[in-house]
C-alpha positions as CSV (number, residue, x, y, z in Angstrom):
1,X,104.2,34.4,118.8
2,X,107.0,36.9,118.1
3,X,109.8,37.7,120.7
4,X,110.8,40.9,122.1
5,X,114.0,40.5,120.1
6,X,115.4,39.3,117.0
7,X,117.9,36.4,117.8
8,X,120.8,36.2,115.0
9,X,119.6,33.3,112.5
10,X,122.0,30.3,112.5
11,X,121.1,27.1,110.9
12,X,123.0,24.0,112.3
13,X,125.4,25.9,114.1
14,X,128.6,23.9,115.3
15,X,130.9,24.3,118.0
16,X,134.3,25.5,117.4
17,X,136.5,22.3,117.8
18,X,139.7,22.9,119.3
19,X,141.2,19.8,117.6
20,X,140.6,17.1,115.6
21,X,137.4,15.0,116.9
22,X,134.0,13.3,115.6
23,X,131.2,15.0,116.0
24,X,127.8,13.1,117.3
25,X,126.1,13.1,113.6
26,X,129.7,11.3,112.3
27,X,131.2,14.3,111.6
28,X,134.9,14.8,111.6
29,X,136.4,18.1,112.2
30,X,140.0,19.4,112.3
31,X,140.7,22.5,113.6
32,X,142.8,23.9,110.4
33,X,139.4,23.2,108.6
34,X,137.0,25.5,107.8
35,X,133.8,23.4,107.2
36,X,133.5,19.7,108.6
37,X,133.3,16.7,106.5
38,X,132.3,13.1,106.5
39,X,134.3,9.9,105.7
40,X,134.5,10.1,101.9
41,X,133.1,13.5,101.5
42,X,135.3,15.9,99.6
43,X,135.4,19.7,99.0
44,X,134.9,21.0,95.2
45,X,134.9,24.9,95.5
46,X,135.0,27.2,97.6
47,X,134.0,31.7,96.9
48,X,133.4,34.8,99.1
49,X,129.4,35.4,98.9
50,X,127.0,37.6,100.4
51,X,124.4,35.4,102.1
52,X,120.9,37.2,101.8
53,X,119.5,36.4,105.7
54,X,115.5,36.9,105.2
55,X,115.8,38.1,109.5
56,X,119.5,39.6,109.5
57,X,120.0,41.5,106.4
58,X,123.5,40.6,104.4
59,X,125.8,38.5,105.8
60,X,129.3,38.1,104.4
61,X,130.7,34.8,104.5
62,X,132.7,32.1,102.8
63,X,130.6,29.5,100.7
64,X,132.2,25.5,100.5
65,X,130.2,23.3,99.0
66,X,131.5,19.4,99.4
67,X,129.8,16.6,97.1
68,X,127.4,16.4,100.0
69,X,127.1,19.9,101.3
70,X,126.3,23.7,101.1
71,X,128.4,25.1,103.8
72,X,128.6,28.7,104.4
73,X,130.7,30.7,107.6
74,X,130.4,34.2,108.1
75,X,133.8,36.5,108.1
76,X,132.2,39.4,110.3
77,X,129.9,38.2,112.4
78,X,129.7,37.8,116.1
79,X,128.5,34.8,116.9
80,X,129.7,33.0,113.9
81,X,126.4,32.7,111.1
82,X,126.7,29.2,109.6
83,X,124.5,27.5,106.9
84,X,124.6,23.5,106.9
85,X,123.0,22.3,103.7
86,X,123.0,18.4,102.2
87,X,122.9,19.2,99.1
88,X,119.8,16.5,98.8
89,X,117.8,19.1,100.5
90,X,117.8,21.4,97.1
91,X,114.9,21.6,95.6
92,X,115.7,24.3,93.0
93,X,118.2,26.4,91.8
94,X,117.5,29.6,90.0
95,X,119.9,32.4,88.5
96,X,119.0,36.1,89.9
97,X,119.8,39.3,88.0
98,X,121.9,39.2,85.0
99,X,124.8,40.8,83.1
100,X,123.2,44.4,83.4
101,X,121.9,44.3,87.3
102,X,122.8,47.5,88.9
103,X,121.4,47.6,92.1
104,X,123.6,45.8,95.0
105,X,123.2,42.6,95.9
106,X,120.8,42.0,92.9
107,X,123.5,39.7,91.1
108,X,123.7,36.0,92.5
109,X,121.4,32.5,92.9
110,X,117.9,31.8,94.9
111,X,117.7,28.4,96.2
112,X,114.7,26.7,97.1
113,X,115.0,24.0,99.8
114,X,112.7,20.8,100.3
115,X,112.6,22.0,104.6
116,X,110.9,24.3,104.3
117,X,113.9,27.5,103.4
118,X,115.0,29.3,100.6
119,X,118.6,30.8,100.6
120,X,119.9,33.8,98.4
121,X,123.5,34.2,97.9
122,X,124.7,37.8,96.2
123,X,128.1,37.1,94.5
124,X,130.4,39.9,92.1
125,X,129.6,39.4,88.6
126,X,133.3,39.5,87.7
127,X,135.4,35.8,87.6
128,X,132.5,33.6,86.5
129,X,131.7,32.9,90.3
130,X,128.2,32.8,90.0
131,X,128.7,30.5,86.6
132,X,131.7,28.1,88.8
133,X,128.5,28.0,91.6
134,X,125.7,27.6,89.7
135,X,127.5,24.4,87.8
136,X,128.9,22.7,90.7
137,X,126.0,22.5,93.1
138,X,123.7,21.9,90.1
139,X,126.0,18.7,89.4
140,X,126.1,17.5,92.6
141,X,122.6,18.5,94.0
142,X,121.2,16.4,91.0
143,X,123.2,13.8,90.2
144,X,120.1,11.7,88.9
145,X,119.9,14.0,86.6
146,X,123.5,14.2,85.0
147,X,123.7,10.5,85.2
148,X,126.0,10.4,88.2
149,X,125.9,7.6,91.2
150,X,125.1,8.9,95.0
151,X,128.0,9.3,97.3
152,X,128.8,6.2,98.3
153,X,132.0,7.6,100.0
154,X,134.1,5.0,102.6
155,X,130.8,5.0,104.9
156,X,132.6,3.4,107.7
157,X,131.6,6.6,109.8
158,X,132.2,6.0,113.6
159,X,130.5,5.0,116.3
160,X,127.9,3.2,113.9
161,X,127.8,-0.2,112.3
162,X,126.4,-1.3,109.2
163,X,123.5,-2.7,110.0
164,X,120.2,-2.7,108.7
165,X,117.2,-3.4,110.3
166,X,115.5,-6.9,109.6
167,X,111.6,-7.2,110.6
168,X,110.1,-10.5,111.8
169,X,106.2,-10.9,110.8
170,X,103.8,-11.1,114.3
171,X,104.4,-13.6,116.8
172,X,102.6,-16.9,115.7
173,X,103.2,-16.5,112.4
174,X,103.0,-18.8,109.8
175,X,99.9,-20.5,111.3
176,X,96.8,-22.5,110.5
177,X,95.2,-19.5,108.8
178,X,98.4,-17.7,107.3
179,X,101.5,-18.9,105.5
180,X,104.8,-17.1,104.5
181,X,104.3,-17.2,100.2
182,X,108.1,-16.9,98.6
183,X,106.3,-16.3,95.1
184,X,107.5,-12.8,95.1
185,X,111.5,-13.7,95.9
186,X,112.5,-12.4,93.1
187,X,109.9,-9.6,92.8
188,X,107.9,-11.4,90.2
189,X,105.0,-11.2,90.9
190,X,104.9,-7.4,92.3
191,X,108.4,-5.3,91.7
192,X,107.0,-2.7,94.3
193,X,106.1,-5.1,97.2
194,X,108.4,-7.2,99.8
195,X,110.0,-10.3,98.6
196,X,108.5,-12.2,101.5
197,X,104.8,-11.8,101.8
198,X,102.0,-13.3,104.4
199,X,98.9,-14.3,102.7
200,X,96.0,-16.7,103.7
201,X,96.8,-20.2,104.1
202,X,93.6,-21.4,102.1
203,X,95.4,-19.3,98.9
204,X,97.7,-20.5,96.6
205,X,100.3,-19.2,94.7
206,X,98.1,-19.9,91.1
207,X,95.4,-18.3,92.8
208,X,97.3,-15.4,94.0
209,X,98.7,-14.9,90.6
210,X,95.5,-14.7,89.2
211,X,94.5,-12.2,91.8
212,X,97.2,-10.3,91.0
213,X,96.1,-9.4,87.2
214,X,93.3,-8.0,88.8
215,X,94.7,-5.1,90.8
216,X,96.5,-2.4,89.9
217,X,100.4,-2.8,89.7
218,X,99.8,-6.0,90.7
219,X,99.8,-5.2,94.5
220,X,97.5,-8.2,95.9
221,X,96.2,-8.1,99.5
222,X,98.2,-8.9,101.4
223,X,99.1,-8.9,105.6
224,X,100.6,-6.0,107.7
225,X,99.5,-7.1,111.3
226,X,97.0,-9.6,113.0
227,X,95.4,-9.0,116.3
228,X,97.0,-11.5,118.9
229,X,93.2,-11.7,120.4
230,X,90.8,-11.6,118.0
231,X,92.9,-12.6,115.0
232,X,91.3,-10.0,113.0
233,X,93.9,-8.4,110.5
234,X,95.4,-5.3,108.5
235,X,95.4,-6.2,105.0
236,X,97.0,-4.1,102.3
237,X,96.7,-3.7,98.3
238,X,95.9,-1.4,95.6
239,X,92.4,-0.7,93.6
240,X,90.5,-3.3,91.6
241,X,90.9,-3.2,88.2
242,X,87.0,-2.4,87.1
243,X,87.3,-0.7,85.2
244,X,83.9,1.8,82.9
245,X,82.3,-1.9,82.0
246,X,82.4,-2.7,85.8
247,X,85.0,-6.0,85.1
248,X,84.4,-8.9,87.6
249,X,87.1,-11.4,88.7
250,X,86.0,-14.4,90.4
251,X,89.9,-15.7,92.0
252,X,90.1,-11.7,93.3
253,X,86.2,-11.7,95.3
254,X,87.3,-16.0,96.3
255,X,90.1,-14.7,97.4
256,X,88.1,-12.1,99.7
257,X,86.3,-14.4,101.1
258,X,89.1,-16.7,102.0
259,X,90.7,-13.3,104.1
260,X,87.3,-13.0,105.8
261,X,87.1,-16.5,106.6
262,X,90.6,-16.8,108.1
263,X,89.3,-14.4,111.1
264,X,86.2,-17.2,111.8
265,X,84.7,-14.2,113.9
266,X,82.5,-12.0,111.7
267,X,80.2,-11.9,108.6
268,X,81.9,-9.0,106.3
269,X,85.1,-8.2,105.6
270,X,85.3,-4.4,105.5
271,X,87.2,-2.6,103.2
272,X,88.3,1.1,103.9
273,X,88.8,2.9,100.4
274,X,91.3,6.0,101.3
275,X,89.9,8.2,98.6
276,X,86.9,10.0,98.3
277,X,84.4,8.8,96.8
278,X,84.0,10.9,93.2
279,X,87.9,10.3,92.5
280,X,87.3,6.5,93.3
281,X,84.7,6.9,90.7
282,X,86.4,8.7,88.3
283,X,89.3,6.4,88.3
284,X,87.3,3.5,86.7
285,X,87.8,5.9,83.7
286,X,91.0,4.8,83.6
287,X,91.1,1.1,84.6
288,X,90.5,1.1,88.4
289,X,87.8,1.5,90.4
290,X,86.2,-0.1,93.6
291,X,84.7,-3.1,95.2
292,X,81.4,-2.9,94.3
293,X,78.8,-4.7,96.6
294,X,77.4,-7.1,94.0
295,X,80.8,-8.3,93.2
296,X,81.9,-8.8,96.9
297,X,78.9,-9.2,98.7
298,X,80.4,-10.2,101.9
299,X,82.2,-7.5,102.6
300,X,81.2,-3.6,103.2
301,X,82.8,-0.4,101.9
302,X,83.6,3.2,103.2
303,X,85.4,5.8,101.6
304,X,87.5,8.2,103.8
305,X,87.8,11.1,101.7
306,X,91.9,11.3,102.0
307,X,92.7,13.7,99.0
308,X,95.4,12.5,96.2
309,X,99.0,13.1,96.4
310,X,98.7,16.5,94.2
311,X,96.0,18.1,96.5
312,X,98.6,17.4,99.4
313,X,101.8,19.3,97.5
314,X,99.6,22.1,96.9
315,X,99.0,22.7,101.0
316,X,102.6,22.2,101.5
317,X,103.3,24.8,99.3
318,X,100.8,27.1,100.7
319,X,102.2,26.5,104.3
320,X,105.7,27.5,103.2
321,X,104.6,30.8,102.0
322,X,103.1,31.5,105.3
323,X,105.6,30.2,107.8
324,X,108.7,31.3,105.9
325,X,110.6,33.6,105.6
326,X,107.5,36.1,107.2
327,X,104.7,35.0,109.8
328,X,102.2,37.5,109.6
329,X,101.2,37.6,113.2
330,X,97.7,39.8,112.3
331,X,96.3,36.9,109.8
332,X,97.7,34.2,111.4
333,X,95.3,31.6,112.2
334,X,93.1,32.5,108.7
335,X,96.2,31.9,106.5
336,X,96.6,28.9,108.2
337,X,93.4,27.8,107.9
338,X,93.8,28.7,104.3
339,X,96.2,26.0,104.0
340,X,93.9,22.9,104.7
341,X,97.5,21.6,106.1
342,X,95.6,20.5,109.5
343,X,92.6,19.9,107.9
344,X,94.4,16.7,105.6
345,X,95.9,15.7,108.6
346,X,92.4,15.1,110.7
347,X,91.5,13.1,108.0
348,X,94.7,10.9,107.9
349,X,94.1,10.1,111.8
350,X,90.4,9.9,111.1
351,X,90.5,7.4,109.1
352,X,93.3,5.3,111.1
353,X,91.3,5.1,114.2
354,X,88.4,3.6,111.6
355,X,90.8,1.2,110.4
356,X,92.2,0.3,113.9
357,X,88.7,0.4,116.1
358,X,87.0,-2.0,113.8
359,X,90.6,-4.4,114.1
360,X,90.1,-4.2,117.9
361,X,86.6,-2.9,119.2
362,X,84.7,-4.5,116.1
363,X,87.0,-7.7,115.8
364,X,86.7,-7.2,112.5
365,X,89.6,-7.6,109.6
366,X,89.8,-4.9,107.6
367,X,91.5,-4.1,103.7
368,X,93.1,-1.0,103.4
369,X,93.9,0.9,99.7
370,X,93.7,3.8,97.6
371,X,94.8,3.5,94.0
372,X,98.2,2.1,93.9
373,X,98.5,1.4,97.5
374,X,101.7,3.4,98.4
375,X,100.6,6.4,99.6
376,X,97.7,6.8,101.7
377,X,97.7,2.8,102.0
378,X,100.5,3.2,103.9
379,X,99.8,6.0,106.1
380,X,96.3,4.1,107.3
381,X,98.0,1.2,108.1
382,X,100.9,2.2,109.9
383,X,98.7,4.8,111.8
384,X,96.6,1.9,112.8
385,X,99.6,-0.4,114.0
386,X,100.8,2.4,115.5
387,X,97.5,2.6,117.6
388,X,97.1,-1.0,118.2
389,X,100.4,-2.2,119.2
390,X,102.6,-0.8,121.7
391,X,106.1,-2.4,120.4
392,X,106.0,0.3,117.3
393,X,106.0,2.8,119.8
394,X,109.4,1.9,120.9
395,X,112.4,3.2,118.9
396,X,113.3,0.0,117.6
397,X,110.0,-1.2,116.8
398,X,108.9,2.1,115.1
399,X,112.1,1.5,112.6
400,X,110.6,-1.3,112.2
401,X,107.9,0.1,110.9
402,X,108.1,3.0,108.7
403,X,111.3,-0.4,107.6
404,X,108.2,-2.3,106.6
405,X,105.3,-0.4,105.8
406,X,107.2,2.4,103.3
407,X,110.2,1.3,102.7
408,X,109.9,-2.3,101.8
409,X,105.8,-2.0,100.1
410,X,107.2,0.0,98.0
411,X,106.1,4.1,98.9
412,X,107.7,6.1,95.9
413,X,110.4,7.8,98.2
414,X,112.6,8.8,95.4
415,X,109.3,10.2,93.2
416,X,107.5,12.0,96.1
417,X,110.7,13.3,97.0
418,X,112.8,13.8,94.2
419,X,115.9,12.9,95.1
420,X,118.8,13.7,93.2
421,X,116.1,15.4,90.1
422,X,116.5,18.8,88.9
423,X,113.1,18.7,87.5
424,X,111.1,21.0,90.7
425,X,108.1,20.5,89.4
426,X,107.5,17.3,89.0
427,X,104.4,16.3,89.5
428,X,105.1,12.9,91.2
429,X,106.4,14.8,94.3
430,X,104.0,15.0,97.5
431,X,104.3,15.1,101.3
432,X,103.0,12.0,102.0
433,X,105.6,10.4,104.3
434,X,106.0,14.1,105.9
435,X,102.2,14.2,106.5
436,X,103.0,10.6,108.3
437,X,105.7,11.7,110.5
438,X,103.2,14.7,111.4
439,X,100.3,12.7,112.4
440,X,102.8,10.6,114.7
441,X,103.8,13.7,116.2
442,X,100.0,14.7,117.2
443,X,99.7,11.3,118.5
444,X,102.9,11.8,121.0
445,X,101.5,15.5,121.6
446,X,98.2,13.9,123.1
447,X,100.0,10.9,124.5
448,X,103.4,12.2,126.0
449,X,103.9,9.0,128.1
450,X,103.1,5.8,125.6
451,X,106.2,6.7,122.7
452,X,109.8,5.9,123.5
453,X,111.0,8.5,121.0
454,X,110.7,11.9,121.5
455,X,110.3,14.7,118.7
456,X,114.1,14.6,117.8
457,X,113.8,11.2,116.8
458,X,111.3,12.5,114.3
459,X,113.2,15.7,113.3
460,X,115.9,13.5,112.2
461,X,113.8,11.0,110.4
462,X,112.8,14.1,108.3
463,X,116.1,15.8,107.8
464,X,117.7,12.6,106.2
465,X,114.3,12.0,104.0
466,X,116.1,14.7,101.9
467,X,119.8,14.6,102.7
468,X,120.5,11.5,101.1
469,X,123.3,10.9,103.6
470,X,121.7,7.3,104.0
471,X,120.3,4.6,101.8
472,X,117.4,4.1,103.9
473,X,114.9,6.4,101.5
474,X,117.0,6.0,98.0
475,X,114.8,4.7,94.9
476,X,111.3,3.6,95.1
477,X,111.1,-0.4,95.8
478,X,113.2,-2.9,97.6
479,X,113.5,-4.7,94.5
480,X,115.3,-1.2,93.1
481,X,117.5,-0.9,96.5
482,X,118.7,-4.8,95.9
483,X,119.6,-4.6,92.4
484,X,121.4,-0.9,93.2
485,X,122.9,-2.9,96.5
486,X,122.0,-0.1,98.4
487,X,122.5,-1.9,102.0
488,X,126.2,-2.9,100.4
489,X,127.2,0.5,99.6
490,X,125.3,2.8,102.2
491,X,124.6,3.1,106.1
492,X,121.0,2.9,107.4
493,X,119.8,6.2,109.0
494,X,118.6,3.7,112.0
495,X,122.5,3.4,112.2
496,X,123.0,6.8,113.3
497,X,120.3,6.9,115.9
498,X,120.9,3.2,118.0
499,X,124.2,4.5,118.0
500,X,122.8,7.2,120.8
501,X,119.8,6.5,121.6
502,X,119.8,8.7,124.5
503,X,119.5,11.8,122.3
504,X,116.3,10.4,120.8
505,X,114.5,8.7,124.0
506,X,111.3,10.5,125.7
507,X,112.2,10.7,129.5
508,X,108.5,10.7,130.1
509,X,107.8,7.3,128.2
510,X,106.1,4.4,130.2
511,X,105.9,0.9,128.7
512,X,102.4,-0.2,128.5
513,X,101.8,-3.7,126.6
514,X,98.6,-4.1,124.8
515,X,97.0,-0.8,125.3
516,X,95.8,0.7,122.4
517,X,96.0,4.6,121.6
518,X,92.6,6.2,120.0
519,X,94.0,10.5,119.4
520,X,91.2,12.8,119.1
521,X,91.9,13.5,115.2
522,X,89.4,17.5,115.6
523,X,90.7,20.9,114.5
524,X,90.5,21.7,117.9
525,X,93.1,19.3,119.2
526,X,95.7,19.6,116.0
527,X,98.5,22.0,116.2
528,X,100.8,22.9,113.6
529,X,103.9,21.5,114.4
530,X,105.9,24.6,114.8
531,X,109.2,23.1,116.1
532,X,109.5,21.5,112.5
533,X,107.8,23.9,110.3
534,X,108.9,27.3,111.6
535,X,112.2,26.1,113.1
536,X,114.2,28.1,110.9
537,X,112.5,31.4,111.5
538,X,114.6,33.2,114.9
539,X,111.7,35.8,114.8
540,X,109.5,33.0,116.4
541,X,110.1,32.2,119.9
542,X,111.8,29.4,120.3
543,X,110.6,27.0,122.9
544,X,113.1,26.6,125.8
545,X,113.9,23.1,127.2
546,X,111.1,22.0,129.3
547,X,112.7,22.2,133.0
548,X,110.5,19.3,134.0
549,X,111.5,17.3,131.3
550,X,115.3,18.6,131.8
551,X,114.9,17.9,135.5
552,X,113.3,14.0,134.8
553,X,116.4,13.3,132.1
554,X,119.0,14.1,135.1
555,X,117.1,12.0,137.6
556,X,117.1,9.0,134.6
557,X,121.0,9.7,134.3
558,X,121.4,9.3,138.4
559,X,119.5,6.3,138.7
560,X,121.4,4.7,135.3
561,X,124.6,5.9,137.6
562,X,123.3,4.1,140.9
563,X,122.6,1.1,139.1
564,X,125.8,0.9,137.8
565,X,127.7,1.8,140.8
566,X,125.4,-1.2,142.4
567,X,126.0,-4.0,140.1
568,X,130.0,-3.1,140.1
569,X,129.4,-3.7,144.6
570,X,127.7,-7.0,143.5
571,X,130.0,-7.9,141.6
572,X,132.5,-7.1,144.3
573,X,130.6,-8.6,146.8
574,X,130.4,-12.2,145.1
575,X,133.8,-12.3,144.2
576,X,134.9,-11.7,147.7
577,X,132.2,-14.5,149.3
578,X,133.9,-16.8,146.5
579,X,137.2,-16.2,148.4
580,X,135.7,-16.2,151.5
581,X,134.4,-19.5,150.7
582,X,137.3,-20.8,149.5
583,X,139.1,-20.3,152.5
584,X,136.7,-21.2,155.4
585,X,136.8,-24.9,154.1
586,X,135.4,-27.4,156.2
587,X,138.3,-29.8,158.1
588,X,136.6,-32.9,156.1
589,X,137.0,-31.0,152.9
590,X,140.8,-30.0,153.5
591,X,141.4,-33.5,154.5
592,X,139.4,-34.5,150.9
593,X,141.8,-31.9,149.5
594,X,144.6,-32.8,151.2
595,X,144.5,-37.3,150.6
596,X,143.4,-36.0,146.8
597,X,147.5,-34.6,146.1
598,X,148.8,-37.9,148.0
C-alpha cells in the first residue's frame, strides 16, 4: 500500500495565478494576494507559524485565516506546501504546551478536523500569537456558539446562479389512491417533515392528525416513491408510541390498512424496523416501541439490526486513528476489521436491497423507520430509490434526492454534524449521511456504468457537508431553513456543480431506464473507500488517473466537438438552400411577385 517514496503533503494545492481570475470552485484570486478569497469573504489575521506535517516534519509558513478559512503557505518550501481549511471543517481546537514549554515546537494549537485530519501549528510564545489565533478561529469556527450568523457574504459567486433544486413527486401523482395533503404548510403538524406531503387518498387530514399523536415527533407515514408497475410503495415515519403498557391506537393500525389497501396487490403490508431488535425493545422504556402483530395484524415485521447513531460515531472514530496520520501496513486489515466501519455499512445495503426487492420482486409496499425516522429511515429509503429507479442515478435526479429524502424530512444535519458548535463531544453527532454517501460509492464501485456521477461528485458532496460554504446542510428541518431564509441568503451546493458538470460526470455511464441495481452488500465485495478516507495521507499511493477512463473522456470531448462542428454545417447548409430557394423562383411565382408590386 505504501510507495517507494514520500511525496511532499499538500492539501488543496492551487495554481499560482498570474493575474486576477476565478477559480473553478468560485474562487477569486489576484496575484498581489497571498491566499484566495470568495465574494464576501474577508481576512481577520494573519502570523508566521510552524506547521507540524505528520509526513514532512516542520514546515514554516504564513497562517491567514479569513471568516471562512484556515489558509496556510509555506515560505521555504519547494513546491509550495499549502493548507485549505473551511473553517466549518473544525472540529476542535485545543491549546498545546504552556507558559513553561521548553522543548521546540512544543508551544502552539492541535486541531481536530471533521475529514478525517488533524493539524498542529508551533507558534513563539512571545506577542500573544497563540492567544490572537486561538480567539479568532474559535470565533469564527463556532459562530453557533458565540451567537454569531453564518457568512452570508454577497454570494453572487460566478459562473453559478441561485437556484435551488425543486422536486416533483412520481409521475401520476396525485391519483385515485394518493393525494398531495397541504396539512403540514405551515409545519403544523410535523416541524421536521416537508410542507407538502403524499398520503393515501382514503386518509384524511382528521385522521392523519390523530395518527400523528401516535408516533414519535409526530412523523406519520408517509410516501417517498411508488412503483410505476406494481404500485407498491416506499413509505416513511418514525416508531409507534407503545410504549411498557403496549398502548394501541386504532386511527394509526386503520390507517395501515388503508396504505396496504392502496396497492390492491397483496395481503400484508411489511414493515422493515432499521434497528435491532433488543434496542427496539428497550425503547418502549421510554415511549416507543414497535408494531406488534396483534395490533397490526395485516402486516409483518423484520428488524434489520442497523446500530444507533452512537455505535456509528464510535467506528468513525476508530477508523481515524487507523488511517491517519499512520497506516500501519503490518496490522492492516485486523485494525480495520477492528473498526466494524465495513461491517455497518453491509448492513445499511442489506437492508436496502430488503426494502427495494420486496417493492419490485415481491410487489409488496413496504414502511420503513427506526426511532425518529431521520437517520437510518433515510438511508433505507434512499438506498432503495436509488436501486429501483434509474433517474436518481443521474446527477440531477440524485440532487434530487439526498434534496428530498435528508434535507427536506428533516435528517439532523446541523446535530450529527455540528455545525458552527464548539461543543466536540456532543453526543448528537454521528456519520450517518457520510455512511450514505459511502454505500453509494460501493454501489458505483460494483456498477461503474449505471451512475452519471463519478466519485468527485461525491467527494464534493462531503467536503461542503462540513464547510458550510452553502445552505444546502445548514440547521436541521426545512421548516428551520425557511424561517432562517436560508435559500434567500445562501447558494445551494447543487449550484456549484450544474455549473460544470463535466467535472463530476462518469465517462463510462450508460442510461438504462427501469433496470433496477441489487449490489452484493458481503465483506468480501466492500472496500474501504481509500480515495476519501486516506486522501490526505501522501505515504499511501495515490491512484493515477485511469488511462482508459482518461482515454474515453477525450473521445466524449471529440464527439461533443464533431457534433458541434456538424450542427454549425447544418445550419449553414439550410441557410444557403433558403437562398437558393429564394432565388430559383418559378416564372409563375415571379410573375405572382411581380403583378403583386403593380
Amino acid at each position: 500500500m505504501a510507495s517507494s517514496s514520500t511525496p511532499k503533503y499538500n492539501s488543496n494545492s492551487l495554481e499560482s495565478p498570474s493575474s486576477k481570475r476565478t477559480l473553478k470552485d468560485g474562487t477569486n484570486w489576484e496575484q498581489n494576494e497571498e491566499i484566495p478569497r470568495l465574494p464576501g469573504e474577508t481576512r481577520v489575521t494573519d502570523k508566521d507559524v510552524i506547521y507540524m506535517c505528520p509526513f514532512n516534519g516542520p514546515v514554516k509558513g504564513r497562517l491567514y485565516i479569513t471568516n471562512y478559512r484556515l489558509y496556510l503557505r509555506s515560505v521555504e518550501n519547494d513546491p509550495v506546501v499549502v493548507l485549505n481549511v473551511p473553517l466549518g471543517v473544525i472540529s476542535r481546537i485545543e491549546k498545546m504546551g504552556g507558559a513553561s514549554s521548553r522543548g521546540e515546537n512544543s508551544y502552539g494549537l492541535d486541531i481536530t478536523c471533521k475529514d478525517m485530519r488533524n493539524l498542529r501549528f508551533a507558534l513563539k510564545q512571545e506577542g500573544h500569537s497563540r492567544r490572537d489565533i486561538f480567539e479568532v478561529l474559535t470565533k469564527y469556527a463556532f459562530p453557533q456558539s458565540h451567537n454569531l450568523t453564518w457568512r452570508e457574504g454577497k454570494m453572487r459567486e460566478e459562473g453559478m446562479e441561485r437556484s435551488w433544486p425543486t422536486f416533483n413527486y412520481p409521475p401520476g401523482l396525485p391519483n385515485e389512491r394518493w393525494r398531495v395533503t397541504f396539512i403540514n404548510e405551515h409545519y403544523g403538524l410535523c416541524d421536521t417533515y416537508p410542507s407538502l406531503l403524499v398520503v393515501p387518498y382514503n386518509a384524511t387530514d382528521d385522521e392523519l392528525k390523530k395518527v400523528a399523536a401516535f408516533r414519535s415527533r409526530n412523523r406519520i407515514p408517509v410516501l417517498s416513491w411508488i412503483h410505476p408497475e406494481t404500485q407498491a410503495v416506499i413509505m416513511r415515519c418514525s416508531q409507534p408510541l407503545v410504549g411498557m403498557s403496549g398502548k394501541r391506537n386504532k386511527d394509526d393500525e386503520r390507517y395501515l390498512d388503508i396504505i396496504r389497501e392502496a396497492n390492491g396487490q397483496i395481503s400484508k403490508l411489511t414493515i422493515y424496523d432499521a434497528r435491532p431488535n433488543v434496542n427496539a425493545v428497550a425503547n418502549k422504556a421510554t415511549g416507543g416501541g414497535y408494531e406488534g402483530e396483534d395490533a397490526y395484524p395485516n402486516a409483518e415485521l423484520f428488524f434489520l439490526d442497523i446500530h444507533n447513531i452512537h455505535v456509528m460515531r464510535e467506528s468513525l472514530k476508530k477508523l481515524k486513528d487507523i488511517v491517519y496520520p499512520n497506516v500501519e501496513e503490518s496490522h492492516w486489515l485486523s485494525s480495520l476489521e477492528s473498526t466494524h466501519w465495513l461491517e455497518h455499512i453491509k448492513l445499511v445495503l442489506t437492508g436496502a436491497i430488503q426494502v427495494a426487492d420486496k417493492v419490485s420482486s415481491g410487489k409488496t409496499s413496504v414502511l420503513v423507520h427506526c426511532s425518529d425516522g431521520w437517520d437510518r429511515t433515510a438511508q433505507l429509503t434512499s438506498l432503495a430509490m436509488l436501486m429501483l429507479d434509474s433517474y436518481y442515478r443521474t446527477i440531477e435526479g440524485f440532487e434530487v434526492l439526498v434534496q428530498k429524502e435528508w434535507i427536506s424530512f428533516g435528517h439532523k444535519f446541523a446535530s450529527r454534524i455540528g455545525h458552527g458548535d464548539k461543543n466536540h463531544a456532543d453526543a448528537d453527532r454521528s456519520p450517518i449521511f457520510l455512511q450514505f454517501i459511502d454505500c453509494v460509492w460501493q454501489m458505483s464501485k460494483q456498477f461503474p456504468t449505471a451512475f452519471e456521477f463519478n466519485e468527485q461528485f461525491l467527494v464534493t458532496i462531503l467536503d461542503h457537508l462540513y464547510s458550510c460554504r452553502f445552505g444546502t446542510f445548514l440547521y436541521n428541518s426545512e421548516s428551520v431553513r425557511e424561517k432562517e431564509k436560508v435559500t434567500e441568503k445562501t447558494l445551494s451546493l447543487w449550484s456549484l456543480i450544474n455549473s460544470d458538470k463535466s467535472k463530476y460526470t462518469n465517462p463510462f455511464y450508460t442510461k438504462e431506464l427501469n433496470r433496477a441495481l441489487y449490489p452484493v452488500a458481503s465483506m468480501r465485495h466492500l472496500e474501504l473507500w481509500v480515495n476519501y478516507y486516506i486522501r490526505w495521507n501522501p505515504r499511501i499511493r495515490q491512484q493515477q488517473p485511469n488511462p482508459v477512463e482518461q482515454r474515453y473522456m477525450e473521445l466524449l470531448a471529440l464527439r461533443d466537438d464533431y457534433m458541434r462542428r456538424l450542427e454549425e454545417l447544418q445550419i449553414t447548409n439550410n441557410s444557403k438552400i433558403s437562398n437558393s430557394s429564394a432565388s430559383s423562383a418559378s416564372p409563375s411565382q415571379m410573375m405572382s411577385q411581380v403583378q403583386t408590386h403593380f
